[in-house]
Structure formats: structure tokens, C-alpha cells
GULOKE-972406 format. One line per field, with one value per atom (N, C-alpha, C, O): residue number from 1; atom name; x, y, z; residue in one letter. Coordinates in steps of 0.001 Angstrom, whole numbers. Layout:
BEGIN
bagu <- NUM, ...
baza <- CA, ...
c1 <- X, ...
c2 <- Y, ...
c3 <- Z, ...
midren <- a, ...
REM end
This chain:
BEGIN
bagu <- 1, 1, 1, 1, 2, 2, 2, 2, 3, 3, 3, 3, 4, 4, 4, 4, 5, 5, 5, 5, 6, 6, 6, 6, 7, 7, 7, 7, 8, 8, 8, 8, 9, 9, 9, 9, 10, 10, 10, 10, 11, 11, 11, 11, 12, 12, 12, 12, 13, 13, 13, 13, 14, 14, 14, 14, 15, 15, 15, 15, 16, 16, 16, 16, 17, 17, 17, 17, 18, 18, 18, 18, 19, 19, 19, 19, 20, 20, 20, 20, 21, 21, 21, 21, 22, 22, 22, 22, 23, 23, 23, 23, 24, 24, 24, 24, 25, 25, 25, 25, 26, 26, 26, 26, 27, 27, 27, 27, 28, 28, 28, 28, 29, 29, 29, 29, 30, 30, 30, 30, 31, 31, 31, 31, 32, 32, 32, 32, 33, 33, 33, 33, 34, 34, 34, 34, 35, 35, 35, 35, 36, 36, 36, 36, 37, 37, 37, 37, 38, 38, 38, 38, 39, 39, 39, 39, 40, 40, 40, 40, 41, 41, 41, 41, 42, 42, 42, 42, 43, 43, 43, 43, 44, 44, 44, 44, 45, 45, 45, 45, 46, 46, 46, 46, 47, 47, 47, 47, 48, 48, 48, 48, 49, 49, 49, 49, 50, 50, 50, 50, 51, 51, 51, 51, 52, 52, 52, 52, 53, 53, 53, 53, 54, 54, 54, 54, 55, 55, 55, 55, 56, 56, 56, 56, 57, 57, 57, 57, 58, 58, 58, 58, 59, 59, 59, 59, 60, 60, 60, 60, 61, 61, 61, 61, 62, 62, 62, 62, 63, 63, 63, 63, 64, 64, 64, 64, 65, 65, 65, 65, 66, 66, 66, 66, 67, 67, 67, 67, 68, 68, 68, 68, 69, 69, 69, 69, 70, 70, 70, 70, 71, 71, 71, 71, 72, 72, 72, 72, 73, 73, 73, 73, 74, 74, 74, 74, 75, 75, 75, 75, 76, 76, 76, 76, 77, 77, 77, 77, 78, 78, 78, 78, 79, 79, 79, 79, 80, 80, 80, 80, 81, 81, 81, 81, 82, 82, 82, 82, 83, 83, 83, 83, 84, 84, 84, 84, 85, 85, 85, 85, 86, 86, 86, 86, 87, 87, 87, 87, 88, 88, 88, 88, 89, 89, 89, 89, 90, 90, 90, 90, 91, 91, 91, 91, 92, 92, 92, 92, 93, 93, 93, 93, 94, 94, 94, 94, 95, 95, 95, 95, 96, 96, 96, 96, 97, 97, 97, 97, 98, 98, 98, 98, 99, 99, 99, 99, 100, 100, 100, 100, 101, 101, 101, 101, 102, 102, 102, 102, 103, 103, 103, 103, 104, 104, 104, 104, 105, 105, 105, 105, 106, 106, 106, 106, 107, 107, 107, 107, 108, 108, 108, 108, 109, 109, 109, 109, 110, 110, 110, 110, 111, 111, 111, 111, 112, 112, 112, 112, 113, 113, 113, 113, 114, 114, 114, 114, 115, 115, 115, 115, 116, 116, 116, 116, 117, 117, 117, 117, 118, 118, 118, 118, 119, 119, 119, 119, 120, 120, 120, 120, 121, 121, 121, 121, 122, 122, 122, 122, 123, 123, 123, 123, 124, 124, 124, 124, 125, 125, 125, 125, 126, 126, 126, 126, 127, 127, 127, 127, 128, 128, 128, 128, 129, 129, 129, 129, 130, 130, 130, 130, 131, 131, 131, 131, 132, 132, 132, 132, 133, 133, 133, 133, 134, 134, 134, 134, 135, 135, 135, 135, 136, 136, 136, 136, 137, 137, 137, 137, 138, 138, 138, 138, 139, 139, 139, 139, 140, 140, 140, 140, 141, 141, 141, 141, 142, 142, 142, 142, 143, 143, 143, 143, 144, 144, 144, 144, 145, 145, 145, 145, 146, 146, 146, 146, 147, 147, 147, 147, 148, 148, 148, 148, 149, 149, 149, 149, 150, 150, 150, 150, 151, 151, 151, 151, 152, 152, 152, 152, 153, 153, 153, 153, 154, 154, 154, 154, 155, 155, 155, 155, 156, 156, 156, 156, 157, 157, 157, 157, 158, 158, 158, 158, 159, 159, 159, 159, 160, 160, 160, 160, 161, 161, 161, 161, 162, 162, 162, 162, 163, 163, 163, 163, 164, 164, 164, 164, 165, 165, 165, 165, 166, 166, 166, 166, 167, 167, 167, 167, 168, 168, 168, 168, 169, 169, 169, 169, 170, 170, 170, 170, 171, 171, 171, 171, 172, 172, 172, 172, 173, 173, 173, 173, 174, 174, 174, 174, 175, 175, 175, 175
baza <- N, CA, C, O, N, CA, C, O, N, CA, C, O, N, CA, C, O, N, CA, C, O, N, CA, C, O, N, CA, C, O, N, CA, C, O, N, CA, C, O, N, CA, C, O, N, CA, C, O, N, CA, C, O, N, CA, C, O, N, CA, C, O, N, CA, C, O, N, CA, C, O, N, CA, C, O, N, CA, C, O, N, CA, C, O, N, CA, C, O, N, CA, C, O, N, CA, C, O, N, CA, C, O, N, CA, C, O, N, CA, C, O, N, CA, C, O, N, CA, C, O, N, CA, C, O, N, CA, C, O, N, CA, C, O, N, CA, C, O, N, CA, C, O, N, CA, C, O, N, CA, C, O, N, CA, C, O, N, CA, C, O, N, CA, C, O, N, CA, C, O, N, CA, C, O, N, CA, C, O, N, CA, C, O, N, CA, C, O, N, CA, C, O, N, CA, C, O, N, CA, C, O, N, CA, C, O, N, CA, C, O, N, CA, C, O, N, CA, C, O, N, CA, C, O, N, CA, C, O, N, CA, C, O, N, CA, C, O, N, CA, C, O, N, CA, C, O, N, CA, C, O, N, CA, C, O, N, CA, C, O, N, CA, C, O, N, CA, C, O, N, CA, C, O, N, CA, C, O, N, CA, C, O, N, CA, C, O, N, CA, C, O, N, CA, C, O, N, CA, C, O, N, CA, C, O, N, CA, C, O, N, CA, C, O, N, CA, C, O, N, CA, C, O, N, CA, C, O, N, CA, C, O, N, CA, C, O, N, CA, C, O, N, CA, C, O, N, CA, C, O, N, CA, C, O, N, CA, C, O, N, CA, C, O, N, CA, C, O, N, CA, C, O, N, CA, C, O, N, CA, C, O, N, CA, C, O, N, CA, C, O, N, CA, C, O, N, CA, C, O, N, CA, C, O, N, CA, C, O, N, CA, C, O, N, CA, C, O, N, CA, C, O, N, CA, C, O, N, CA, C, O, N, CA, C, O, N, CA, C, O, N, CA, C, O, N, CA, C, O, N, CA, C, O, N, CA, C, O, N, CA, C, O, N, CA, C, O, N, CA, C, O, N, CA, C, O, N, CA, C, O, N, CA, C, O, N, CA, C, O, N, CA, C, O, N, CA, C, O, N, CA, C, O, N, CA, C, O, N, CA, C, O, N, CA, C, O, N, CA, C, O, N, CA, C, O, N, CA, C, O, N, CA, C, O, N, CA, C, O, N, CA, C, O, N, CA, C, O, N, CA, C, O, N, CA, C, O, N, CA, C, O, N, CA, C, O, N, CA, C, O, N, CA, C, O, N, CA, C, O, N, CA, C, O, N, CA, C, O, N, CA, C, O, N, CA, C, O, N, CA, C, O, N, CA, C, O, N, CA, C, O, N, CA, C, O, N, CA, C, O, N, CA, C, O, N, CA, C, O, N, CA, C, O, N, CA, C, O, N, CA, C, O, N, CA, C, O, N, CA, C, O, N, CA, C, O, N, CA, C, O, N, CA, C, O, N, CA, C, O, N, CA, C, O, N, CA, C, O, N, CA, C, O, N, CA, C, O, N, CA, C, O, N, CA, C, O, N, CA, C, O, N, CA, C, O, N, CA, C, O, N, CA, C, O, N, CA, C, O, N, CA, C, O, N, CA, C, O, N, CA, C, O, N, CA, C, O, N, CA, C, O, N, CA, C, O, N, CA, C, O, N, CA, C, O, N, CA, C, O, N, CA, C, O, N, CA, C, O, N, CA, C, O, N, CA, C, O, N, CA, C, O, N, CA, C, O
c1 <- 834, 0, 877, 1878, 564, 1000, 506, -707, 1340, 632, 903, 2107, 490, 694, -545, -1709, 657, -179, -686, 289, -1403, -2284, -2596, -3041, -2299, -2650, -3934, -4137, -4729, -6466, -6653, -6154, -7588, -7695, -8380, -9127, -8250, -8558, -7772, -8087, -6381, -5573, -4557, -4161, -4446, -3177, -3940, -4157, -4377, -4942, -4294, -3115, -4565, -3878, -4335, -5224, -4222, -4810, -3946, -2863, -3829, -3697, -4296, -5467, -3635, -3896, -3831, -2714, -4477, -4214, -4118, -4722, -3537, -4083, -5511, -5799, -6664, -7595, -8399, -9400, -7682, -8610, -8450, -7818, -8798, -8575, -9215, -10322, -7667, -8112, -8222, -8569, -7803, -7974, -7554, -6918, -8664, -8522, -9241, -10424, -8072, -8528, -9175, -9263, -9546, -10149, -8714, -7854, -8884, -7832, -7179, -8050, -6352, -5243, -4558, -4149, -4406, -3414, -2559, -2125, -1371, 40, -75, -1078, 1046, 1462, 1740, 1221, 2390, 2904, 1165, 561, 785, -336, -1295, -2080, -1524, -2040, -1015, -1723, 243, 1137, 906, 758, 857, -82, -1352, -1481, -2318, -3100, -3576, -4532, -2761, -2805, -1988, -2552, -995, -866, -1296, -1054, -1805, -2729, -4050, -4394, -4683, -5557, -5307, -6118, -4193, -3529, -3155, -3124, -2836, -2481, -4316, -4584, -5121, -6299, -6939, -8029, -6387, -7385, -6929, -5942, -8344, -8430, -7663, -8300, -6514, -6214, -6693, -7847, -5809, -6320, -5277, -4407, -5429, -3728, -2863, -1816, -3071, -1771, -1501, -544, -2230, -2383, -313, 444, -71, 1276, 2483, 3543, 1776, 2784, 2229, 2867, 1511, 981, 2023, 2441, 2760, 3523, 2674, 1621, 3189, 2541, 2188, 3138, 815, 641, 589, 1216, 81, 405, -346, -657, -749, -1324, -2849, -3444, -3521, -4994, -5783, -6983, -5290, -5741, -5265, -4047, -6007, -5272, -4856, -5550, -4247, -3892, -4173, -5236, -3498, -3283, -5060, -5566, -5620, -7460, -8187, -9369, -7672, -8138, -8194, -9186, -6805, -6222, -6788, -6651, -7219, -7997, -8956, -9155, -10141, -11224, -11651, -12684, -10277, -10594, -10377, -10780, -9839, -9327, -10514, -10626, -11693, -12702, -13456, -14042, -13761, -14738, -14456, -15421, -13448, -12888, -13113, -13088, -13334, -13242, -14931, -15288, -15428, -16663, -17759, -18950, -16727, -17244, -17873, -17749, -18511, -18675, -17976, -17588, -17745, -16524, -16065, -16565, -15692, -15711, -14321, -13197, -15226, -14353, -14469, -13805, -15120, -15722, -13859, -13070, -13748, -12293, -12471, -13180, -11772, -12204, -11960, -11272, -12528, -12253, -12053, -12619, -11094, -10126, -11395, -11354, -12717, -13843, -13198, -13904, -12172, -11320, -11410, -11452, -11438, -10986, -12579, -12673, -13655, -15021, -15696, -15353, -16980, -17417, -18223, -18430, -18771, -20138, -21463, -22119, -21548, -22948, -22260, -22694, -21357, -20552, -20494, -20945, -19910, -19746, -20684, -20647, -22007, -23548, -23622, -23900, -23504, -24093, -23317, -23767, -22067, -21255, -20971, -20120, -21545, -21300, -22995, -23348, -23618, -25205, -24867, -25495, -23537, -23267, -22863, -23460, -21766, -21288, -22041, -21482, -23078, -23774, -24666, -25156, -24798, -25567, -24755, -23531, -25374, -25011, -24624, -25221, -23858, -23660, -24852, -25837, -25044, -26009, -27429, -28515, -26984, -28349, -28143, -27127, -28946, -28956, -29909, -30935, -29952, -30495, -30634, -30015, -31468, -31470, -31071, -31319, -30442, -30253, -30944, -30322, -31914, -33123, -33472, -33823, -33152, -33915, -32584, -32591, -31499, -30363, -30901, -31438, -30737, -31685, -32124, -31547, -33578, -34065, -34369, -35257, -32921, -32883, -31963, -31844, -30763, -30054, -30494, -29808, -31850, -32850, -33013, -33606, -32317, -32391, -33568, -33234, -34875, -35579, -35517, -35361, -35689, -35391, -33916, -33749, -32776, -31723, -30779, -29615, -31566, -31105, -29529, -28407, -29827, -28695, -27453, -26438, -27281, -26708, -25901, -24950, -26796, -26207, -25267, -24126, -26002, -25288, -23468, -22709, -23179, -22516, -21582, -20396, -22286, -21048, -20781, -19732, -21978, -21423, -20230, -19269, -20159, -18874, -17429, -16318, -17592, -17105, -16148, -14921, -16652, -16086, -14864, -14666, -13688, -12430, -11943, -10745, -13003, -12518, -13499, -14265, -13374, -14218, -14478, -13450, -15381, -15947, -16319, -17379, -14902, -15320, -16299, -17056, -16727, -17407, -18399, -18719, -19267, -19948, -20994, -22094, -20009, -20720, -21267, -22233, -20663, -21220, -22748, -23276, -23675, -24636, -25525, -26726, -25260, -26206, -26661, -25930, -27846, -28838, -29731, -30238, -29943, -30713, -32294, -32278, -33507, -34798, -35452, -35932, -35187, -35928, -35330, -35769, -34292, -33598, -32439, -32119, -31678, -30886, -29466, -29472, -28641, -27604, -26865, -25714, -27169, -26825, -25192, -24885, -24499, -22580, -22389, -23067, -20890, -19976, -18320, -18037, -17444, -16309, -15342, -14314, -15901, -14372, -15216, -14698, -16572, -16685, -18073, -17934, -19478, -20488, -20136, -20951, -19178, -18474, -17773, -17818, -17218, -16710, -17800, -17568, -19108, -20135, -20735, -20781, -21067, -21690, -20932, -21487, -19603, -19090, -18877, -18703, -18874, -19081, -20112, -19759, -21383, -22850, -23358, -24346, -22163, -22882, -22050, -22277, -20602, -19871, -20648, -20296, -21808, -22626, -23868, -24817, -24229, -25376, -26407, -27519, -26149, -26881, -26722, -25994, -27640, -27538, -28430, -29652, -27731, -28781, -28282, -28625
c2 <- -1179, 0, 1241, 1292, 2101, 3358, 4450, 4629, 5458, 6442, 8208, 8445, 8816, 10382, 11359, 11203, 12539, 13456, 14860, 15321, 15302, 16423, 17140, 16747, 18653, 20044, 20127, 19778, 20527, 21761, 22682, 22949, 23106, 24497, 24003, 24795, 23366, 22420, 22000, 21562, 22001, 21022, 19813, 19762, 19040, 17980, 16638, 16388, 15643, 14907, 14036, 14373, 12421, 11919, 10664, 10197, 9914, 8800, 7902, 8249, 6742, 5303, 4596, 4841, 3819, 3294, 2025, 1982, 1112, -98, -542, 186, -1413, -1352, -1681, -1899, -1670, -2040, -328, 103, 400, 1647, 2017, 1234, 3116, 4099, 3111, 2630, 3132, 1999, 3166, 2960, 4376, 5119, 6537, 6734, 7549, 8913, 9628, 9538, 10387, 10790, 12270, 12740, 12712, 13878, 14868, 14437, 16280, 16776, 17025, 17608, 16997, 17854, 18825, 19074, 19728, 21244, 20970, 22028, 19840, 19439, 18484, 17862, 18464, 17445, 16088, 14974, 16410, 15353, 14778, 13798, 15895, 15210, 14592, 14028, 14506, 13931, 12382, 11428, 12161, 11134, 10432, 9212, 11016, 10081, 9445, 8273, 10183, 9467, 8736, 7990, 8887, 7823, 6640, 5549, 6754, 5692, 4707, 3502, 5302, 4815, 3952, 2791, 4968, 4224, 2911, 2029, 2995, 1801, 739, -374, 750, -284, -1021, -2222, -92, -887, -1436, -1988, -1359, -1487, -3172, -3555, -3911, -5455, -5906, -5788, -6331, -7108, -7967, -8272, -8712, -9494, -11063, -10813, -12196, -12725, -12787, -13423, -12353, -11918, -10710, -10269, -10316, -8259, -7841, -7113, -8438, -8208, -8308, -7698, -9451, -10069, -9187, -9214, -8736, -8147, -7316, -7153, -6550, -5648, -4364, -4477, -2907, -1650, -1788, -2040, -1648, -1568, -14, 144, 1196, 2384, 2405, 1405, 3500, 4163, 4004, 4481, 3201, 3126, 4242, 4149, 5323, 6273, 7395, 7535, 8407, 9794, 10680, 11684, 10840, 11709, 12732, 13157, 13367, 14715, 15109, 15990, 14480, 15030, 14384, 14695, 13691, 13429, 15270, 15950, 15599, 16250, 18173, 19369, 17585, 19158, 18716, 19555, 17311, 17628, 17870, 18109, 17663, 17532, 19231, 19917, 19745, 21124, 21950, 23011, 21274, 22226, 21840, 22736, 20505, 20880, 21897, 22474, 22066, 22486, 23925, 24695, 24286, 25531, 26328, 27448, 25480, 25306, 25155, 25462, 24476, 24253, 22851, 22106, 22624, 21038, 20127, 20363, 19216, 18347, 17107, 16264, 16623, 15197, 14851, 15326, 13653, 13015, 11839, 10876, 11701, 9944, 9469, 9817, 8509, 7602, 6255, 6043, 5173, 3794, 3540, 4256, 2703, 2133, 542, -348, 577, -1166, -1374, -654, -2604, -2148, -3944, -4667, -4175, -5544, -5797, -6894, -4582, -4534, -3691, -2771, -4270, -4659, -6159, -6954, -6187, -7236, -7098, -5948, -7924, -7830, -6866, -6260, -7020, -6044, -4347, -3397, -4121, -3001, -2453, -1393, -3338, -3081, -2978, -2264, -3865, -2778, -1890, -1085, -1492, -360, 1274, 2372, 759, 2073, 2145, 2984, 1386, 1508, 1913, 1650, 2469, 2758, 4449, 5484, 4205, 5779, 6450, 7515, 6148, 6363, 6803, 6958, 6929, 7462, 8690, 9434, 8786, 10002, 11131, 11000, 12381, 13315, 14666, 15021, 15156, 16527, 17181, 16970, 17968, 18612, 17846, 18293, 16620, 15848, 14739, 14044, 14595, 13277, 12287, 12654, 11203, 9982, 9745, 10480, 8703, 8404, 6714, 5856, 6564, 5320, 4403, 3635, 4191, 3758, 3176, 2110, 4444, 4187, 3560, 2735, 4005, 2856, 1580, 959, 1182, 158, -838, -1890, -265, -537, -902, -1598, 62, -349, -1128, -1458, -1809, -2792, -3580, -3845, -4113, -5284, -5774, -6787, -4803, -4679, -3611, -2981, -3607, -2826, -2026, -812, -3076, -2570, -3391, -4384, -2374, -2836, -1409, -1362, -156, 1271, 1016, 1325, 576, 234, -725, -344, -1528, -2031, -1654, -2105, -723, 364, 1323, 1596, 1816, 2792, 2652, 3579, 905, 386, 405, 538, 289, -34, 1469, 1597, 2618, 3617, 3749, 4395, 3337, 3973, 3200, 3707, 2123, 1449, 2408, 2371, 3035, 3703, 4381, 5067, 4353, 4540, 5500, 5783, 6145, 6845, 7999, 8279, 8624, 9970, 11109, 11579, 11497, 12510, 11581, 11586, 10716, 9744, 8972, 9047, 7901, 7620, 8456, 7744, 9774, 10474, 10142, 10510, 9336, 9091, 10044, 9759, 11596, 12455, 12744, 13516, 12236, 12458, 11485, 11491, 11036, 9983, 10375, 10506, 10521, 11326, 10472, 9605, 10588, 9736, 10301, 11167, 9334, 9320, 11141, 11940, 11380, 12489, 13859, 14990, 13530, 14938, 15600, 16784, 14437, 15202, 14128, 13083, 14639, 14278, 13146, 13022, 12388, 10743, 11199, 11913, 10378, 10418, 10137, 9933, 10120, 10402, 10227, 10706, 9432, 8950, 10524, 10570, 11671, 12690, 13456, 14388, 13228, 13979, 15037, 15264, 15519, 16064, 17218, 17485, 18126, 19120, 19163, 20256, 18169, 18172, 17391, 17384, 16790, 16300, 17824, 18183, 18507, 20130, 20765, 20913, 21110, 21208, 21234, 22257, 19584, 18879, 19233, 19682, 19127, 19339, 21070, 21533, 21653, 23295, 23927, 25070, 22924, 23316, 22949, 23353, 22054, 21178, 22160, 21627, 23484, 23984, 23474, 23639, 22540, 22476, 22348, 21528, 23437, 23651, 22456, 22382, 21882, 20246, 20481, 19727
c3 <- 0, 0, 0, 715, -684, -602, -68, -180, 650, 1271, 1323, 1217, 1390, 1222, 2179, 2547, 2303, 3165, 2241, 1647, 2092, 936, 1903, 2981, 1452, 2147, 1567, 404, 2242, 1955, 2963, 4056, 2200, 3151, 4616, 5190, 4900, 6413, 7098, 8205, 6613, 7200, 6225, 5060, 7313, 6069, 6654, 7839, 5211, 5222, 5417, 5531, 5585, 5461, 4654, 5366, 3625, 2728, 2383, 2854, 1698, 1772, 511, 221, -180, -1112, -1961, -2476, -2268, -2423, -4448, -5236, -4806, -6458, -7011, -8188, -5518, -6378, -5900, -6473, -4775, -4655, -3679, -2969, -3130, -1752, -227, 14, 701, 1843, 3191, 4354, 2554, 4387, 3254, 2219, 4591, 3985, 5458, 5788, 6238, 7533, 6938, 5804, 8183, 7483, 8263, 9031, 7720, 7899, 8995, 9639, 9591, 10993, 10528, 9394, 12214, 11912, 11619, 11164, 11405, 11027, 9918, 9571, 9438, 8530, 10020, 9950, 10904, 11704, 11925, 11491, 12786, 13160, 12611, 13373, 11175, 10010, 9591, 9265, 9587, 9576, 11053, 10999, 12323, 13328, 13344, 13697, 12968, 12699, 11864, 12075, 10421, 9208, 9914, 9998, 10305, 10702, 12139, 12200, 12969, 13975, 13121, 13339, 12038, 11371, 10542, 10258, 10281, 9552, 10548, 10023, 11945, 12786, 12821, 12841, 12820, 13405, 12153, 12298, 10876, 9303, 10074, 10703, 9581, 9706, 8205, 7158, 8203, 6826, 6516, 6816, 5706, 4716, 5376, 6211, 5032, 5765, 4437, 4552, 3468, 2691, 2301, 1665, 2642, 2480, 2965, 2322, 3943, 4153, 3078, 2935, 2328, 1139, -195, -1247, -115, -1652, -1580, -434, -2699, -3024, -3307, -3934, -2771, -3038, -4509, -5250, -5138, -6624, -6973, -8021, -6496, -7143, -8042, -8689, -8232, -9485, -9677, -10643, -8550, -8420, -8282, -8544, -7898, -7407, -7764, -7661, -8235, -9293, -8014, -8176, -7047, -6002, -6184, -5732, -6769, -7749, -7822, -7127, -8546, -8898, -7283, -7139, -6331, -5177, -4491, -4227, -4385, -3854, -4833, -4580, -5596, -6201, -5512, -4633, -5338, -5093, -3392, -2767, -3093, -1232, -1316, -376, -2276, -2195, -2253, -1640, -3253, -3467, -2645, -2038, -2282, -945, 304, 805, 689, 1664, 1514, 2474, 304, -313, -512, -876, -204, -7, -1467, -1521, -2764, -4392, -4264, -3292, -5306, -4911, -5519, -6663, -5054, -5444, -6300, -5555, -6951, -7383, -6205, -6039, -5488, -4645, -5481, -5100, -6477, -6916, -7257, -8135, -6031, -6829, -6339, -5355, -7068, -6828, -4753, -4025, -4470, -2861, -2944, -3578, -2107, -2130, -900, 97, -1094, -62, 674, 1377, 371, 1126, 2482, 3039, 3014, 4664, 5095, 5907, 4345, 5444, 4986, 4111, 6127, 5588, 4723, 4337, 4269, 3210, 3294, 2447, 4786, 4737, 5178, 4527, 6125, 5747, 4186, 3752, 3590, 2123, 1393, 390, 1846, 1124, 1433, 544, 2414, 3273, 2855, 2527, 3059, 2453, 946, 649, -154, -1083, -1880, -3030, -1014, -843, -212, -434, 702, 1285, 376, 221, -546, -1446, -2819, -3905, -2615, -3859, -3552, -4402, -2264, -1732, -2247, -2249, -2747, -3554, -2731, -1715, -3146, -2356, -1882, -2590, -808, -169, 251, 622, 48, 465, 1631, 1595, 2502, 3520, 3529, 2956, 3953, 3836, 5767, 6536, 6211, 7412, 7507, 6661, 8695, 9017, 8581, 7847, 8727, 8819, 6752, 6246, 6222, 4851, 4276, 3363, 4864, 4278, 4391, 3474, 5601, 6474, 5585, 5313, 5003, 3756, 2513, 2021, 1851, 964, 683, -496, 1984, 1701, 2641, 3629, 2422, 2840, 4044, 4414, 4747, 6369, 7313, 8317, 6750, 7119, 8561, 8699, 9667, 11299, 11742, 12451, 10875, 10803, 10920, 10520, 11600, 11823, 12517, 12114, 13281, 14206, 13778, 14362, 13180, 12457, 10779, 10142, 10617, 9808, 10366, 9992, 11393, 12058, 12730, 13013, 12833, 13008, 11393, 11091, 10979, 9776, 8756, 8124, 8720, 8758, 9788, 9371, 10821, 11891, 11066, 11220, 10327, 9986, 8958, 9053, 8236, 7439, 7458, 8461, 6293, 6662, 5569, 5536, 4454, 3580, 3579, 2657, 4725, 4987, 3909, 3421, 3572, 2319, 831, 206, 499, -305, -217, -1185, 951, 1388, 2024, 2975, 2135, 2658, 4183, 4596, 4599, 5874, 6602, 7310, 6562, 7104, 6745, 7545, 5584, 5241, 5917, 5647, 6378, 6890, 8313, 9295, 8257, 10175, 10660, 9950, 11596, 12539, 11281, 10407, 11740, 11144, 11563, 10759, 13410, 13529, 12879, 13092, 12086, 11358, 12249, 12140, 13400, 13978, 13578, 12928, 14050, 13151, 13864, 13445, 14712, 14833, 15682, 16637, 14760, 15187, 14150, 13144, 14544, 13574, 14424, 15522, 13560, 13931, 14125, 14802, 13418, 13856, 14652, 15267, 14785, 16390, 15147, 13945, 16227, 16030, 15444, 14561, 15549, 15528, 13936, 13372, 13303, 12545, 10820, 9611, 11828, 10801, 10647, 9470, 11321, 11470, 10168, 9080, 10444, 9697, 8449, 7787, 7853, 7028, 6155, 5064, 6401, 6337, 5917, 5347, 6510, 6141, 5242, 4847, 4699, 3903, 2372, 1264, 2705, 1662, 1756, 1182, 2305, 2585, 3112, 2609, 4571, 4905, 6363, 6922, 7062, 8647, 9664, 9790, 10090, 10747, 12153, 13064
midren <- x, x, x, x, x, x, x, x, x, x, x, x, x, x, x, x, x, x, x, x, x, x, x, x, x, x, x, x, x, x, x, x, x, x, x, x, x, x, x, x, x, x, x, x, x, x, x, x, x, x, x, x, x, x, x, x, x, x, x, x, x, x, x, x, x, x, x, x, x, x, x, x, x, x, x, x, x, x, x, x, x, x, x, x, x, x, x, x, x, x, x, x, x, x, x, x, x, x, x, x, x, x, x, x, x, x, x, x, x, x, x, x, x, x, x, x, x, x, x, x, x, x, x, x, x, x, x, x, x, x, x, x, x, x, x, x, x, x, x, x, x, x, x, x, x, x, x, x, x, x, x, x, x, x, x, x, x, x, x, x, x, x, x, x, x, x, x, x, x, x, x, x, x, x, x, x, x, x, x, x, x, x, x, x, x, x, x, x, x, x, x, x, x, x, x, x, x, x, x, x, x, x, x, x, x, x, x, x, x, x, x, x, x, x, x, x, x, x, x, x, x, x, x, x, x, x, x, x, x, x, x, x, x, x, x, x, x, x, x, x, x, x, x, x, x, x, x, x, x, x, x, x, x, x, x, x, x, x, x, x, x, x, x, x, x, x, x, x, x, x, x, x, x, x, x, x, x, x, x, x, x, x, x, x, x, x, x, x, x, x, x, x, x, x, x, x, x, x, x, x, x, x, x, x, x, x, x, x, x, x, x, x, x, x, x, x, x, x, x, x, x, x, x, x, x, x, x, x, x, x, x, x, x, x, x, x, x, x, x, x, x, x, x, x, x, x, x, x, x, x, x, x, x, x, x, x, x, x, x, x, x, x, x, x, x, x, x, x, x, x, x, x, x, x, x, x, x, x, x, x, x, x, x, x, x, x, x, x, x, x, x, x, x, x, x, x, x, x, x, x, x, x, x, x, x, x, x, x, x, x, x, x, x, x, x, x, x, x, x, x, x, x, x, x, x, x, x, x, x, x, x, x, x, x, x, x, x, x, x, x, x, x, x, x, x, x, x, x, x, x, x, x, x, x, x, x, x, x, x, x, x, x, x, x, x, x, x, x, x, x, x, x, x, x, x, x, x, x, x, x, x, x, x, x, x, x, x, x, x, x, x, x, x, x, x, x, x, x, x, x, x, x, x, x, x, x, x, x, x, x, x, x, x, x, x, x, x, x, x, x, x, x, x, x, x, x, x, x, x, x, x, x, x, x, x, x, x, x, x, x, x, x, x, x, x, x, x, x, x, x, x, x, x, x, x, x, x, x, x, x, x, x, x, x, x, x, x, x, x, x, x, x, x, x, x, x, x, x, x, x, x, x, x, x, x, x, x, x, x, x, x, x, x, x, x, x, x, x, x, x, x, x, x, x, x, x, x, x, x, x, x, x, x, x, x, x, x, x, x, x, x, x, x, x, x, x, x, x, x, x, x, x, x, x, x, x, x, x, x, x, x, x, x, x, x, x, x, x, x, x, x, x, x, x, x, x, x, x, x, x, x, x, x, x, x, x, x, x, x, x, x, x, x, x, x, x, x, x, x, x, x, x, x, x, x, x, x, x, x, x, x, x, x, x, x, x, x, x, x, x
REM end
């Protein structure tokens, strides 16, 4: 796997990369260091693979460069193409419905636990969603931040309520 740290107007990111697609993308820190700590903290806890150790870095899965304009324009408050492939290896199966269902939710719009739920055939399965949204390891790409509890309030979120707020009003929308 390969890895790199990208400046935005937020901070220094930190992301991760496999040859089949993006395996980790923190959201930003005030440092470059402090962005290289926590990419790699996130990388001690990614669940491998048992040959994931032996695969050789493949490179080039991932356009950095057009990652790194589009983390630029969200941040900037434009809307963005984050769309880049995800290595979805290191979840399980219903994780991997679930966030690849997150993954299509569109800028400035939210969905609820619940109707995820739903439509990946887990009707009273809110909670269990809500679990594998947390699951999520490629933040903005994956738009986990769009996803709210049913009564319209904004659930959790792995970088903290503060930083989904954030998230959400850089997308025009105050929740």
C-alpha cells in the first residue's frame, strides 16, 4: 500500500492506497505530523487481509493529484468530485452494502439510518447500519457524514459532532 499526506484548506490529510482503490482517507489535521499520526494509527487498526502483508505496493490506483484538487474544493466550499475507486477488502459484506449505498448520496443531500436500512434489505436494521457507517475509513469519499438519525438530527460520527456540522454546512446544509 501506498501512502501520502495532501494540504487543503482544512488542514493535512492523510490517505492510503491499495491497487484495487482508496483503503484510508482521515479527514484533515493542523500538522502534517499530526495527520502522519493518525494515518498511521488508522492503519495499525485497518483489519487485513492474511496476505495483504505479502501483496507488493501496486500504485497508481488512485489519481492523487485530482483526489487532492477535489478535497481542495470541498474544503473551499465548491462542490466536489471526490468519486475515486475504494479497495472495499478490509469490510465485511454487509458493511460493504451499506457504504457503497453511502457512497452514492449526492452533495447537499442526507439519507437516514433507517432508509439505508431498507434499501439494503435490512428494514429494522437502523442500528446495524449505524454500526457499519462507523465502519467507514474513507471519509468525504465515502460520505458518511450524510447519513442522520430518522428524527432529522444528526446521529454520530467517527471525527466527532463538531466536525459532521461542519461537514454538512460546507454542503449547505444547517442540521
Amino acid at each position: 500500500m501506498e501512502k501520502a499526506i495532501i494540504e487543503t484548506p482544512a488542514g493535512f490529510a492523510g490517505l492510503c492506497w491499495s491497487g484495487s482503490g482508496l483503503v484510508l482517507l482521515n479527514l484533515p489535521a493542523p500538522t502534517v505530523s499530526d495527520a502522519e499520526i493518525e494515518l498511521e494509527s488508522a492503519l495499525e487498526r485497518l483489519p487485513g487481509r492474511p496476505n495483504e502483508a505479502a501483496r507488493p505496493p501496486a500504485g497508481g490506483s488512485i489519481d492523487v493529484k485530482r483526489l487532492e484538487k477535489g478535497l481542495n474544493d470541498y474544503f473551499s466550499g465548491k462542490r466536489a468530485d471526490l468519486s475515486v475507486p475504494v479497495d472495499w477488502s478490509h469490510y465485511t459484506e454487509f458493511q460493504k452494502k451499506v457504504l457503497q449505498r453511502v457512497y452514492s448520496v449526492p452533495w447537499g443531500r442526507v439519507v437516514s439510518y433507517g432508509q439505508i436500512a431498507r434499501e439494503v434489505g435490512t428494514p429494522r436494521g437502523a442500528r446495524a447500519v449505524g454500526g457499519a457507517v462507523g465502519s467507514n475509513r474513507v471519509l468525504l469519499v465515502v460520505p458518511c457524514h450524510r447519513v442522520i438519525a430518522h428524527d432529522g438530527t444528526l446521529g454520530g460520527f467517527g471525527g466527532g459532532l463538531d466536525w459532521k456540522r461542519k461537514l454538512l454546512k460546507i454542503e449547505g446544509l444547517d442540521i
